[in-house]
C-alpha positions, 0 to 999 in steps of 0.5 A: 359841873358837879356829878353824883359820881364826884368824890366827896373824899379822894384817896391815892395809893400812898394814902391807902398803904399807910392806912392798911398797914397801920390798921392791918400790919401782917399785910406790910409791906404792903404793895398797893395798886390802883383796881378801879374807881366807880361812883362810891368807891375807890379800890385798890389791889394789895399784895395781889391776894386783896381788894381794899374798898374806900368810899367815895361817897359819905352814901356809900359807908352803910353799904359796906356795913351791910355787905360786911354782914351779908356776903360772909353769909351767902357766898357758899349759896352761890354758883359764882365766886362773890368777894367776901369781907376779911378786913375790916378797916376803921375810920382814921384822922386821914380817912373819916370813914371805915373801909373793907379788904376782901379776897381779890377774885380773879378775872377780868371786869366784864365791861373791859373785856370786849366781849362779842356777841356770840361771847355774851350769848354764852353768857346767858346760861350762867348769869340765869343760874346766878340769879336764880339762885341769888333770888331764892336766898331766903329773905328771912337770911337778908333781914337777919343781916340788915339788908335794907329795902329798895328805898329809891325805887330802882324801877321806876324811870320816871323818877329819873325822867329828868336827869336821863334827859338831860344825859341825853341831850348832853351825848347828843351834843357831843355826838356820842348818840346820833338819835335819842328817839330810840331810848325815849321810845322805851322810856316813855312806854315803860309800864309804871311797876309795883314790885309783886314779890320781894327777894334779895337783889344784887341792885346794880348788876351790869358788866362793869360788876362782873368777872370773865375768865380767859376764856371770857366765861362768867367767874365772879360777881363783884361790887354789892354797895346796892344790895337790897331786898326789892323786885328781881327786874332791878337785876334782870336789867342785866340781860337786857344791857349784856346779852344780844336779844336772840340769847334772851329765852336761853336765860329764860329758860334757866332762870324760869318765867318773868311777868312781861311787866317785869322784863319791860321794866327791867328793859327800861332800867337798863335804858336809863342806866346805859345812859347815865354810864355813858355820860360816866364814862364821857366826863371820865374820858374812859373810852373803853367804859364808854365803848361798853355802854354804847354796846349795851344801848345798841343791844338794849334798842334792837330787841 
């Protein structure tokens, strides 16, 4: 059964170094290294100083563009480590669409790192500051550099009302949920949200686009295909997905006061979210991506 995460156009190490060091010969000899795969692109570690991003996804090639042009622009405006582009790749006859290298930031990938609770909780404090800051970045900057709209609604469950169900019937068949009563009982309340104000939005921030050091502490936020200017609840989804509810009001408390509508939307997001990594992670067989997801449903559900 075809997904939305199947790759329209596949790349492998081989194909990735001859590309890079055609296009890039300072970096040859080039050690090429798979990093990690998502939905819209493949990445790979070059020389262990780079993270080449190939899309996967013809959807995925304006993303890039736009973080080419946006994340130069706001990475010392952060209290966090963001990836910046430094080489930019063109489509080739063995490639049909451009590609980016960036700084390759260190850490670990949050969703990888079996965090605790008690880890998450010490979590709360940096990810409010982060977002803090990110949504106080001036729109005036976003538009100069072509940041889109939220042109799919990020909010709005009821869009994807359909296909969340059918990923729930599917985890349940498979016994990867015992129940779905609890995920349709947040679903079926979420409020029907209107953004109020608009800001930039990192767009799909969740563990799997973050970085933890050795000491599991915040040091890197990664992946910005889905940056957009929208609501802030698109992003405030990741407190419901990585922090245990009892470390909720230290966010709060850092990043300011969020409208109940907005923190009940935000929490719906994640729901539906949780879900479809879940069903990621299960036709990937990635079990420690699913062991995450299922992580965040539980925390997302016991609030």
């Amino acid at each position: 059964m075809a997904q939305l995460w199947d790759a329209e156009q596949a790349i492998d190490a081989t194909a990735a170094r001859t590309l890079i060091e055609a296009q890039f010969p300072q970096l040859a000899p080039a050690d090429v290294r798979p990093l990690g795969e998502g939905w819209d692109n493949t990445v790979f570690a070059v020389n262990a100083l780079w993270a080449f991003r190939f899309p996967r996804r013809a959807v995925a090639v304006p993303f890039l563009a736009t973080e080419a042009r946006l994340l130069p622009a706001i990475a010392e405006q952060l209290p966090l480590p963001i990836p910046v582009p430094r080489f930019h790749g063109v489509a080739a006859q063995a490639f049909p669409w451009p590609f980016l290298g960036y700084t390759l930031l260190p850490g670990t990938i949050a969703a990888r790192a079996a965090l605790s609770d008690s880890a998450r909780t010490a979590l709360a404090e940096p990810l409010a500051g982060f977002l803090r800051e990110l949504h106080g970045i001036p729109l005036q900057l976003a538009r100069d550099c072509g940041v889109p709209l939220d042109e799919i609604a990020r909010l709005d469950s009821r869009r994807r009302a359909e296909l969340t169900d059918a990923r729930l019937q599917a985890l349940r068949a498979a016994g990867v949920i015992a129940a779905r009563e609890p995920y349709d009982a947040i679903l079926d309340t979420a409020p029907t949200f209107a953004p109020s104000s608009l800001h930039l939005i990192h767009g799909d921030l969740h563990a799997g686009q973050m970085l933890v050091d050795a000491e599991q502490r915040l040091c890197g936020v990664i992946d910005w295909g889905d940056v957009h200017i929208g609501d802030p609840g698109t992003d405030l989804a990741a407190a419901h997905a990585l922090l245990p509810p009892a470390a909720h009001s230290r966010l709060l408390a850092v990043y300011g006061p969020v409208p109940q509508a907005r923190w009940a939307a935000a929490r719906a997001r994640a729901t539906w979210h949780g879900i479809a990594v879940a069903a990621y992670a299960v036709d990937r067989d990635d079990a420690e991506l699913l062991a995450e997801a299922l992580t965040s449903l539980r925390l997302i559900t016991s609030a």
